[in-house]
C-alpha positions as CSV (number, residue, x, y, z in Angstrom):
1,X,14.4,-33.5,0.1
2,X,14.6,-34.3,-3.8
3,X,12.6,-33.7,-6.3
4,X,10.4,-37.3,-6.4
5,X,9.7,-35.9,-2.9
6,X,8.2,-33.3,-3.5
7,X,6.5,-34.3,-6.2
8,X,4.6,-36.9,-4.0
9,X,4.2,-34.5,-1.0
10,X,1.9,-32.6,-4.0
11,X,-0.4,-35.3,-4.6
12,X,-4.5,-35.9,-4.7
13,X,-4.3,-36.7,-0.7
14,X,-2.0,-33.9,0.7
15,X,-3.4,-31.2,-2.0
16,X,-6.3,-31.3,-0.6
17,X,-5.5,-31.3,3.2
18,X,-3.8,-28.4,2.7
19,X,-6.2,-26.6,0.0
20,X,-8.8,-27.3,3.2
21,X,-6.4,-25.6,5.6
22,X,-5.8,-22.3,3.1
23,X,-9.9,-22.1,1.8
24,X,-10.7,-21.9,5.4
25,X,-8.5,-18.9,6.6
26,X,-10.1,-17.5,3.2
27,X,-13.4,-18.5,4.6
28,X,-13.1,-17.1,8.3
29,X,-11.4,-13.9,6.6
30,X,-14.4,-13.2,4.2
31,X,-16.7,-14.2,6.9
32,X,-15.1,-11.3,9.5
33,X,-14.6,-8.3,6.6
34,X,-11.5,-8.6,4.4
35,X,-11.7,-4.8,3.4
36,X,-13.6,-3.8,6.6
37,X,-12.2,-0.9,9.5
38,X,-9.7,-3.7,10.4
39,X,-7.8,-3.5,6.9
40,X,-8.0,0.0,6.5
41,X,-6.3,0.6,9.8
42,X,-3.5,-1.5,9.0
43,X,-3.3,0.4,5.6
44,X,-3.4,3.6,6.9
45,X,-0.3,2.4,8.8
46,X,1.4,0.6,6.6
47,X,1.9,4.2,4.2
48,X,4.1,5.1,6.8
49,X,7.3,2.3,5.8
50,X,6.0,2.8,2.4
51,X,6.2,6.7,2.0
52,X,9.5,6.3,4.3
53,X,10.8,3.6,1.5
54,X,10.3,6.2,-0.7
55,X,11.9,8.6,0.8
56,X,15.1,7.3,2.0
57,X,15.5,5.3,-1.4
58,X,15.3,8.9,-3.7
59,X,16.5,11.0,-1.4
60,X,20.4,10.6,-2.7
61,X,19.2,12.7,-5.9
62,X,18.9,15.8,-3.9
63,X,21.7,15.1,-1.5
64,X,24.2,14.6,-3.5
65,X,22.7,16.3,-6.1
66,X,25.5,18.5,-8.5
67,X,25.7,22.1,-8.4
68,X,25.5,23.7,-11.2
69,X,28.4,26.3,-11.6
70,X,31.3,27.8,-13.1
71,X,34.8,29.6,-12.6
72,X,34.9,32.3,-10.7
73,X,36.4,35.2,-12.5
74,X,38.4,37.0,-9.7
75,X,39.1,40.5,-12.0
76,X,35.0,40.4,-13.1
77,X,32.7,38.8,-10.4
78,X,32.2,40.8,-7.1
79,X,29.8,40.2,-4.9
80,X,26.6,41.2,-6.8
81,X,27.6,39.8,-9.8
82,X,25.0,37.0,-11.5
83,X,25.8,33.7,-12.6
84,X,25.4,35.1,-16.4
85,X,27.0,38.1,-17.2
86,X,28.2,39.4,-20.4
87,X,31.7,39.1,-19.9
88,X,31.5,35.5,-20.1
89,X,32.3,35.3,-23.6
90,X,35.9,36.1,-23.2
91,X,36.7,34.6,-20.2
92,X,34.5,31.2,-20.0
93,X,34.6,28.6,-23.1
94,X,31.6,27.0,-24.4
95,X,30.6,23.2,-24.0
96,X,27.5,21.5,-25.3
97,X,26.2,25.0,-25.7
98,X,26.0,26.3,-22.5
99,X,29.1,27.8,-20.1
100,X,32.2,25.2,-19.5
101,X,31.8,24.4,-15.4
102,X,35.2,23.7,-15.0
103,X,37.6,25.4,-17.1
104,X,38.1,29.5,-18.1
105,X,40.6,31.2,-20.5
106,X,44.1,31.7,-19.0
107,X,44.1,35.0,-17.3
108,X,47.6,37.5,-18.6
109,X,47.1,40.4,-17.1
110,X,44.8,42.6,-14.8
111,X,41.5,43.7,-15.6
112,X,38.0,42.4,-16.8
113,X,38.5,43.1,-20.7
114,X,39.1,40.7,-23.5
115,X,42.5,41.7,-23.9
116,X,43.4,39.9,-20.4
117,X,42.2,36.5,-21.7
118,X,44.2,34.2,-23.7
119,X,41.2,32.7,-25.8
120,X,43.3,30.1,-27.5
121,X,44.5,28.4,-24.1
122,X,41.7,26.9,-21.6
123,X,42.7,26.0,-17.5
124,X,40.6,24.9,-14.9
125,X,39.5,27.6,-12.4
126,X,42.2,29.4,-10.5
127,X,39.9,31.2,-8.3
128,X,36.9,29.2,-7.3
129,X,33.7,28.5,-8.6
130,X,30.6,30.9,-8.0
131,X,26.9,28.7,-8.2
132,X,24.2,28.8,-10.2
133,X,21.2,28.6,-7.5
134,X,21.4,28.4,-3.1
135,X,20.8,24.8,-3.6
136,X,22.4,23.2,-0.1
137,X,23.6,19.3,-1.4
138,X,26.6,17.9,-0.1
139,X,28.4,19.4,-3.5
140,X,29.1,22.8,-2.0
141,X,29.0,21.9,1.5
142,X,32.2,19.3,0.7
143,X,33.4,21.5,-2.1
144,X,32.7,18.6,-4.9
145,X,32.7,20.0,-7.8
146,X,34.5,18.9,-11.5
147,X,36.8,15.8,-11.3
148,X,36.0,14.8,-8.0
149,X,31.9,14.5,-9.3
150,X,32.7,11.0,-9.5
151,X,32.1,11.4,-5.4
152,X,28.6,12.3,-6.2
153,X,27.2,9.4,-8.2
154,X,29.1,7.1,-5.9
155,X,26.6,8.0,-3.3
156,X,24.1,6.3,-5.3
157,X,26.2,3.3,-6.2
158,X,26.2,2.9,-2.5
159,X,22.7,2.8,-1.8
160,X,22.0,0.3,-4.9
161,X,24.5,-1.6,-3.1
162,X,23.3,-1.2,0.6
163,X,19.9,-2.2,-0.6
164,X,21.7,-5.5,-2.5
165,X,23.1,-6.3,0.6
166,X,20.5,-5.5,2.9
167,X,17.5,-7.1,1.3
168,X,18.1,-10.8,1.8
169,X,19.2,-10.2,5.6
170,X,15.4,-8.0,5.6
171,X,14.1,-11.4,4.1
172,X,15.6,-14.2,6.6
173,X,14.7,-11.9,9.9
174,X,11.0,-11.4,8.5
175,X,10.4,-14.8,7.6
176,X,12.3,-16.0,10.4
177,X,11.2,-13.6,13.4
178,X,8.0,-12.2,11.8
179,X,6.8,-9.4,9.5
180,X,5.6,-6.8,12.7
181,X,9.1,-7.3,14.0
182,X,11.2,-6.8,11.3
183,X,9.2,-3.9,10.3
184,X,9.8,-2.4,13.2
185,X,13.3,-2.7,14.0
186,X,13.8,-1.8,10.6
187,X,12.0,1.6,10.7
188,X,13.4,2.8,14.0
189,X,17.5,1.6,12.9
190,X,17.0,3.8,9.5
191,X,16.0,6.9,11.5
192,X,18.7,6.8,13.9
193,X,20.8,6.4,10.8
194,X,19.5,8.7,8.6
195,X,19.1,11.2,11.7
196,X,23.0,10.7,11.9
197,X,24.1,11.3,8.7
198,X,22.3,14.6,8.6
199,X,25.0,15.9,11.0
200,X,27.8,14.3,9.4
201,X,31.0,16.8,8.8
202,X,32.3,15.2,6.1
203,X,32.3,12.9,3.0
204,X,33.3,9.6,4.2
205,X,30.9,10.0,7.1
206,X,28.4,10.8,5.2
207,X,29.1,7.9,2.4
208,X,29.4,5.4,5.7
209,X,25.9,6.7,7.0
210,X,24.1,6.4,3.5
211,X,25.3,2.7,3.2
212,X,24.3,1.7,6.7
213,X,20.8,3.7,6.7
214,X,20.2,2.2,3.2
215,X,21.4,-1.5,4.6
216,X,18.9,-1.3,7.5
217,X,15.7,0.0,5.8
218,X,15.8,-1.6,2.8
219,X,13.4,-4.3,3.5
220,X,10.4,-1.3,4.6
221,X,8.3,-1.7,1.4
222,X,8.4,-5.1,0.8
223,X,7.4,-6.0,4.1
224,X,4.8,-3.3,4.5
225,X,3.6,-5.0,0.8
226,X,3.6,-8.3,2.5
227,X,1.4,-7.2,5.4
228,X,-1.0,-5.2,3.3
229,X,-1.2,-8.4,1.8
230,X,-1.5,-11.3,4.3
231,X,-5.0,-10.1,6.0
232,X,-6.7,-9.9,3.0
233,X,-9.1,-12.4,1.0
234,X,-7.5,-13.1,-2.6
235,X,-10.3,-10.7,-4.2
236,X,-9.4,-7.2,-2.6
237,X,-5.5,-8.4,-3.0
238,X,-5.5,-6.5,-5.9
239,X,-7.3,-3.7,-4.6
240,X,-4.8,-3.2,-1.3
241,X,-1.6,-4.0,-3.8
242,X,-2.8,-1.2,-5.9
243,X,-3.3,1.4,-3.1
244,X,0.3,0.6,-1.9
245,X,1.6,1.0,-5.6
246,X,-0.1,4.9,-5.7
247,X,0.9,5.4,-2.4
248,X,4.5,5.2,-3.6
249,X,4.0,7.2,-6.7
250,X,2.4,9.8,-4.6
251,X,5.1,9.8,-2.2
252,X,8.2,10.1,-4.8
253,X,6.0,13.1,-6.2
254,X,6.0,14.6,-2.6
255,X,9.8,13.7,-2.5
256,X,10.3,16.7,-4.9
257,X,7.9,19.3,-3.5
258,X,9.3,18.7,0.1
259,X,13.0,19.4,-1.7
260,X,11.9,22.4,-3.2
261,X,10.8,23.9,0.0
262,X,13.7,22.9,2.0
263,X,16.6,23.3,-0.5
264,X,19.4,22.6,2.6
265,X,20.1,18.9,2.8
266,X,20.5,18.8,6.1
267,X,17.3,20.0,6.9
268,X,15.7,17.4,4.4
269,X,17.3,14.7,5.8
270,X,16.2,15.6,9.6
271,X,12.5,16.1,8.2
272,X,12.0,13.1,5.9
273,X,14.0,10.3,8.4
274,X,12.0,11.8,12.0
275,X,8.5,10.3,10.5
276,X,10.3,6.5,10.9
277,X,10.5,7.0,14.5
278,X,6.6,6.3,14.7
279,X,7.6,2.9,13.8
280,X,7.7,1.9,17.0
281,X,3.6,3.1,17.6
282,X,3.6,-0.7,15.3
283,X,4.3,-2.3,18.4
284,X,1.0,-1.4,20.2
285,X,-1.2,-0.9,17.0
286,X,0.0,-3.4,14.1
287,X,-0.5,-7.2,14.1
288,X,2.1,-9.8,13.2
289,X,0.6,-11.4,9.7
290,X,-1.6,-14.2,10.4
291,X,-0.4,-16.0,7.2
292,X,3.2,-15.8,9.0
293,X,1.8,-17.1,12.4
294,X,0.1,-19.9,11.1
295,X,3.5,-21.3,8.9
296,X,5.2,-20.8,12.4
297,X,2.5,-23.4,14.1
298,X,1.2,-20.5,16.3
299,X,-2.7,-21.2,15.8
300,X,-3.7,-19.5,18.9
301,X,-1.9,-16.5,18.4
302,X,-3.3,-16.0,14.6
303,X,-6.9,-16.8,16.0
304,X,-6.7,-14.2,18.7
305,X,-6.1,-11.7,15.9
306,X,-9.0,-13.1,13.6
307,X,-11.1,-12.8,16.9
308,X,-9.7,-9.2,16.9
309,X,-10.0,-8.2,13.2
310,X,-13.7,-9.7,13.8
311,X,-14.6,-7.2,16.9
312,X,-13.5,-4.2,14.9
313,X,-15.2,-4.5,11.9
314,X,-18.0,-5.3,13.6
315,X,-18.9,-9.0,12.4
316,X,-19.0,-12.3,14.0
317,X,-16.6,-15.0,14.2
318,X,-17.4,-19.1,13.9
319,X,-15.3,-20.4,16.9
320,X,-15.9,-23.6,15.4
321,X,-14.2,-22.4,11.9
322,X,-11.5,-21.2,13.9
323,X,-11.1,-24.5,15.6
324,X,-10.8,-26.5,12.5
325,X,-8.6,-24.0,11.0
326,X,-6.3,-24.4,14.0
327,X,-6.4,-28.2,14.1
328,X,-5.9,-28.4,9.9
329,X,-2.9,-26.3,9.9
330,X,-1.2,-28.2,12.9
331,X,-1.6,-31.3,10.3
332,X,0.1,-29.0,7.5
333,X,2.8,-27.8,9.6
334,X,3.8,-31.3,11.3
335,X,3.8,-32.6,7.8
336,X,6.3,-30.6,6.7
337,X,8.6,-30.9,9.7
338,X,8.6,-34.6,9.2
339,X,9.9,-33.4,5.6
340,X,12.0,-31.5,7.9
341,X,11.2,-28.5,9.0
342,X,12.3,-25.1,7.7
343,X,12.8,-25.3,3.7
344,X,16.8,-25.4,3.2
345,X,17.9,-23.6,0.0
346,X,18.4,-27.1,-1.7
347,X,14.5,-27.6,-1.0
348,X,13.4,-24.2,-2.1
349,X,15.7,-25.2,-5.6
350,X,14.2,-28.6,-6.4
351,X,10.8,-27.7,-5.9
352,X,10.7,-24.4,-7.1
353,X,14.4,-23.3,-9.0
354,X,12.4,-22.8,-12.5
355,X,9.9,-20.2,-11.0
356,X,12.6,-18.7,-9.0
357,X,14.8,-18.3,-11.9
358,X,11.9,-16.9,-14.1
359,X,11.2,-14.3,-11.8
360,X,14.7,-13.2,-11.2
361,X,14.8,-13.2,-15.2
362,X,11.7,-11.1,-15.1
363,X,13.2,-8.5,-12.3
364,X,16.7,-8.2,-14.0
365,X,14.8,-7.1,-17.3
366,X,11.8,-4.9,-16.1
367,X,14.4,-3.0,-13.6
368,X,17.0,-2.6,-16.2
369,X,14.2,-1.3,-19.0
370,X,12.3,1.0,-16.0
371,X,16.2,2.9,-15.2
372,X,17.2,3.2,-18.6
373,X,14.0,4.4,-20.2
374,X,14.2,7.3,-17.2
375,X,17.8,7.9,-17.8
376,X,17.0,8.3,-21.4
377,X,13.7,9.8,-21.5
378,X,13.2,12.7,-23.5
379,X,14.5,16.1,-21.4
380,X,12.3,18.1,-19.6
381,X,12.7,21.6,-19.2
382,X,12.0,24.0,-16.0
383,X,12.3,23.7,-12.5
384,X,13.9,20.4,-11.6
385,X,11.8,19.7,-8.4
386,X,8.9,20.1,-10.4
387,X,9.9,17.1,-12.7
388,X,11.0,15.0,-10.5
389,X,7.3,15.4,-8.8
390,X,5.6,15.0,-12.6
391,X,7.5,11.9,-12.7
392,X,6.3,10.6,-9.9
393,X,2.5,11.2,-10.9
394,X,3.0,10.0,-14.3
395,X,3.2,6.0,-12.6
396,X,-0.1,6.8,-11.5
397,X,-2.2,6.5,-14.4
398,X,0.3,3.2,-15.2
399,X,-0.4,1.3,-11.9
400,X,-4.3,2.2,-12.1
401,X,-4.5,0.7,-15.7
402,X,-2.0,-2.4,-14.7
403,X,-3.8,-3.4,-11.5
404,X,-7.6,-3.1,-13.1
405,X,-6.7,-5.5,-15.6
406,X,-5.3,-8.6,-13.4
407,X,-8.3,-9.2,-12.0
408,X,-10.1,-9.3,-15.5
409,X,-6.8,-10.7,-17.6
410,X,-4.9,-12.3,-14.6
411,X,-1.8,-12.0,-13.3
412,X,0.3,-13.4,-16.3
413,X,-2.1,-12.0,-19.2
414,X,-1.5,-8.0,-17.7
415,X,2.2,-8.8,-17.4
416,X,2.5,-10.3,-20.4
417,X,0.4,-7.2,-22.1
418,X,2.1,-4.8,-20.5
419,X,5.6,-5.9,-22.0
420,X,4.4,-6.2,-25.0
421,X,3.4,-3.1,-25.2
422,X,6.7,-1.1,-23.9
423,X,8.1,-3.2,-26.4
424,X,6.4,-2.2,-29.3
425,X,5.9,1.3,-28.4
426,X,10.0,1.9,-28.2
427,X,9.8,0.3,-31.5
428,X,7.5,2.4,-33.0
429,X,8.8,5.8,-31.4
430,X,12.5,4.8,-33.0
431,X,10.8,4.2,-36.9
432,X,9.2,7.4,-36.6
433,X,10.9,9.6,-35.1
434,X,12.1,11.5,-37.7
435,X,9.4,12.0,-39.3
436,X,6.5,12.3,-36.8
437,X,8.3,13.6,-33.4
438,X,4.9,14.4,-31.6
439,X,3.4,10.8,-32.2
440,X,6.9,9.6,-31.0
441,X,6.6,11.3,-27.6
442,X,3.8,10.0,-27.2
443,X,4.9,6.7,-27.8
444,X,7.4,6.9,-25.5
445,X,4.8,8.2,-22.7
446,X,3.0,4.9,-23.5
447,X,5.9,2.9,-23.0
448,X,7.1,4.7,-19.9
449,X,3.3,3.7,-18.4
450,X,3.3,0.0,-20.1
451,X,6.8,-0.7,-18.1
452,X,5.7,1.3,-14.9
453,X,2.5,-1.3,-14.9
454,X,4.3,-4.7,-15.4
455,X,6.7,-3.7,-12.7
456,X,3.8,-3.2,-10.3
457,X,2.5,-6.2,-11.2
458,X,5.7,-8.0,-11.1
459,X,5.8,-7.4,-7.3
460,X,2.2,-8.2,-6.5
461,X,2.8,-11.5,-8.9
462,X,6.0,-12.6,-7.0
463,X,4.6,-12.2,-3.8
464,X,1.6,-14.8,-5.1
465,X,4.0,-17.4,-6.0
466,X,5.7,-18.2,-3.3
467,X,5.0,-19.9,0.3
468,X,4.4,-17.7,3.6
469,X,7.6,-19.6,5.2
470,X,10.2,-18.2,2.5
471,X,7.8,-15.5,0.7
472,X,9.6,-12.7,1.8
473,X,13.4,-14.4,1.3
474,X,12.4,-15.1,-2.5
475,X,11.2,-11.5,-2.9
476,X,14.1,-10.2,-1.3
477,X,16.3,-12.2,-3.9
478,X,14.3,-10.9,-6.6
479,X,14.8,-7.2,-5.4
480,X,18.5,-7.9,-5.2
481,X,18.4,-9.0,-8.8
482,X,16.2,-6.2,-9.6
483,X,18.8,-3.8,-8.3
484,X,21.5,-5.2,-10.4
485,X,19.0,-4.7,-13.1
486,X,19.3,-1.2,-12.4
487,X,23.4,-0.9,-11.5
488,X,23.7,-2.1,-15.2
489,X,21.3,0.1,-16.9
490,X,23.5,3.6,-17.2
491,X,25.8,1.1,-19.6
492,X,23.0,1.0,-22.0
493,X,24.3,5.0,-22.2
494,X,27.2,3.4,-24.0
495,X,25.0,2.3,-26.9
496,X,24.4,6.1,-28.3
497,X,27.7,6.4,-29.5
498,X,26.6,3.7,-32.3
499,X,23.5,4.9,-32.8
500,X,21.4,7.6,-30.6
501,X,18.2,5.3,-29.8
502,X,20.3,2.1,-29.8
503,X,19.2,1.8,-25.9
504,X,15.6,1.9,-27.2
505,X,16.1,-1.1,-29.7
506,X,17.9,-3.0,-26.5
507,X,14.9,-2.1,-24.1
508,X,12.4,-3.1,-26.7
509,X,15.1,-6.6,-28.0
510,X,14.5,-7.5,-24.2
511,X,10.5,-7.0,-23.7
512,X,9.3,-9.3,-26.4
513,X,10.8,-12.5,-25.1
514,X,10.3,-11.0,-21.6
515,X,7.2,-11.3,-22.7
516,X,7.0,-14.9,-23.5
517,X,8.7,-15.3,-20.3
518,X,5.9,-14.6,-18.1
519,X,3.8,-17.1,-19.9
520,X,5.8,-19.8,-18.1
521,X,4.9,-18.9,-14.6
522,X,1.5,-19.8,-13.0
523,X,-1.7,-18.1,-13.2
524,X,-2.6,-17.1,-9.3
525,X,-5.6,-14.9,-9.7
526,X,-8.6,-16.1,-7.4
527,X,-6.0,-18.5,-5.9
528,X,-5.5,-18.1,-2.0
529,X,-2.0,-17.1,-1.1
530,X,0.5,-20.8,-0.9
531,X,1.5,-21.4,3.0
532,X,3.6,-24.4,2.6
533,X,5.4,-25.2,0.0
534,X,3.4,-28.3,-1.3
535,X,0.6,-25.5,-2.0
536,X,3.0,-23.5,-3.9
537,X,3.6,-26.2,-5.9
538,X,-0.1,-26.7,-6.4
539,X,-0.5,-23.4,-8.3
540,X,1.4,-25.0,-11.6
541,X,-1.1,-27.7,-11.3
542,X,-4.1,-25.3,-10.6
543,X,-2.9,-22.8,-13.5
544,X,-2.8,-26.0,-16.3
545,X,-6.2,-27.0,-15.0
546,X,-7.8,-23.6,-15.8
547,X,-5.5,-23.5,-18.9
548,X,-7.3,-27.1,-20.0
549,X,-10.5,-25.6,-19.2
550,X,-10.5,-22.6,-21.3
551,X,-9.2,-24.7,-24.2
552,X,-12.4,-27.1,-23.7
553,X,-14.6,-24.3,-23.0
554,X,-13.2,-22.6,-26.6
């Protein structure tokens, strides 16, 4: 279908058969409770792929996490020797002021005195390496330490790329075979993978495990976002998105206690990927999405579930709502199949390329600023667990601020503010500096919560834009470009060597037009979620209407 076709399938007379069709599933879901014990119960299981997400996503930091260490000095260290002992200054070399992990003064003769260590000529370890800490990561099970670290961060290279990979196959089964489904095959293959890797003997078996465990779970949270979602009247959308945003940032924060307790990755693995067995309890207890059943033409199915989310929250349901909801969507649907059918990726491009394009624009950027501002946020010092858990509750604060504003600022505004301010934060934290170093931590705090909020919001936004029948495809393609976002950001480390907060200046170059970017995509606040794709088109009409309102009302 071209362009001129679509453009007519979006006029005055099939506009409003299908704005009829959408405002009454709004209707009959206001009417029966849209935050009632119904939606709570779905939420309450819907933390489970989110806090697994999580989990499985992070949990590569602590796996393969590096081991801090150095030579073992066979004529000084015994068995009750420390990991700093005084002796070290003769027989260990210094780099970036602490110990060298890798290399010692050549040994020439026998005994633990200065004499028997050629200061002038440094070799790697001839007898081993002796650790730091009893932390249990893959590192000194495998015994990768020094020039084969490069085994290490590949671990995560192969989860950005599992999740590249795996997202838009997540996306055609869920919009293809249903949310419920996908959710829980997916939950139930990544804990009899993750289950398997925690046995694995070796490297390669390991690396194999992490890509296919990654590969099959990766579409948990965006699914588990859809859901939360999909049941919901456009007025508590924000309200559910925002739970599942905290509920993530709570979740990374219990990442790091749970590591600090169990410090043997083995053990960590087994106790974080057993909870996504209970996926399968989804079968009996979750409903498919009735947004999903009713883009599939399966009326009777979605209003058995309305009739259900009616009974337990303890309201009453309008049979004959229910019937002209049923009877308006089957005019939607068999509309579009005379357009024919299921929306080819030709048909998705002509009627909505630009959008799709700014959003991918929009994930590429916001990912790409979120992983390098943590990659060069200003170091924290103590216990490492402990920071990773901070860092986790420091998005709380962020998400609360981002999500109470798009209800009062709308979608685009809060995105657009958010930006903004990352942008000029980063460039006021690099002008002073020098100067004013407290103010500029600050600063960077405030950014760090100004980019945590626009990505929350990005994900709620995108999921507004598009139609049930390819919703979760499109979000999955703006994950995968997300995730590049975030495979590119450790070049942005390059920068320093110019100039030590030339990443900052790069972050901050890229939010102000980023910015401006957002502007460009339609306002969807109070708007009920598209289910074809002639009512996605709608919302760029819709959004220049209350555009040329405001400008009359001013």
């Amino acid at each position: 279908m071209d362009n001129l076709a679509y453009e007519a399938e979006v006029g005055e007379i099939k506009e409003d058969a299908t704005a009829t069709q959408d405002s009454q599933l709004e209707a009959i879901i206001v009417r029966i409770g849209d935050f009632g014990r119904f939606q709570m119960r779905n939420y309450v299981l819907l933390c489970l792929p989110i806090i697994c997400s999580t989990f499985h996503s992070l949990s590569f930091i602590f796996t393969a996490s590096t081991a801090n260490h150095r030579c073992y000095i066979g004529d000084c260290d015994t068995e009750n020797s420390s990991f700093i002992e005084p002796w070290l200054n003769f027989t260990i070399p210094r780099s970036d002021d602490d110990w060298d992990q890798c290399n010692q003064y050549q040994s020439i003769g026998v005994g633990c005195d200065e004499d028997t260590f050629n200061s002038s000529q440094i070799v790697s370890c001839e007898s081993g390496y002796k650790l730091m800490d009893d932390d249990g990561s893959i590192a000194t099970e495998f015994g990768i330490y020094c020039s084969n670290q490069w085994q290490l961060s590949m671990v995560g290279t192969v989860s950005f790329i599992a999740h590249i990979v795996g997202m838009p196959m997540g996306g055609y089964f869920s919009d293809r075979y249903g949310r419920k489904a996908t959710l829980v095959v997916a939950g139930v293959l990544s804990a009899i993978t993750g289950l398997a890797r925690s046995h694995t003997v070796g490297y390669y078996s390991f690396l194999l495990l992490e890509f296919l465990s990654m590969f099959v779970g990766s579409p948990l949270f965006y699914i588990a976002l859809l859901l939360a979602v999909e049941l919901v009247g456009f007025k508590q959308r924000v309200l559910f998105g925002m739970i599942i945003s905290l509920t993530y940032a709570v979740a990374e924060a219990a990442l790091g206690y749970l590591a600090s307790l169990i410090r043997n990755w083995r053990v960590l693995l087994r106790v974080i990927y057993t909870p996504a067995l209970l996926h399968l309890l989804f079968i009996c207890y979750m409903s498919e999405s009735v947004r999903w059943l009713l883009s599939q033409s399966r009326e009777l199915e979605a209003a058995e579930i309305l009739r259900d989310v009616a009974v337990v929250n303890q309201r009453q349901v309008n049979e004959r709502e229910l019937s002209d909801m049923v009877r308006h969507n089957r005019k939607v649907i068999s509309q579009t199949r005379a357009a024919g059918g299921h929306y080819t990726a030709r048909q998705i491009y002509n009627a909505l390329g630009h959008r799709t394009a700014t959003c991918c624009g929009l994930w590429l950027i916001i990912v790409f600023i979120s992983m390098g501002l943590t990659m060069n946020s200003m170091e924290l010092y103590g216990d490492k667990y402990r920071n990773f858990g901070l860092s986790g509750l420091v998005k709380l604060p962020g998400v609360v601020f981002a999500m109470l504003l798009m209800n009062r600022l709308g979608r685009r505004w809060t995105l657009n503010l958010c930006l903004g301010t990352c942008s000029i934060s980063l460039l006021l934290m690099v002008a002073l500096i020098n100067e004013y170093p407290t103010v500029s931590w600050h600063l960077f705090f405030l950014a760090q919560m100004a980019n945590i909020g626009s990505h929350m919001v990005l994900i709620f936004f995108t999921a507004e834009l598009f139609p049930t029948s390819c919703r979760s495809s499109l979000l999955a393609l703006c994950y995968i470009i997300g995730r590049i976002g975030a495979m590119l950001a450790p070049s942005a480390q390059l920068l320093i060597s110019y100039y030590k907060y030339t990443p900052h200046l790069l972050f901050a170059a890229l939010g102000i037009p980023s910015s401006v970017l957002s502007m460009l995509l339609p306002e969807t606040s109070n708007e009920t979620l598209p289910t074809t794709m002639e009512q996605a088109c709608a919302l760029d009409i819709h959004s220049s209407r209350k555009s040329s309102a405001s400008h009359s009302t001013g």
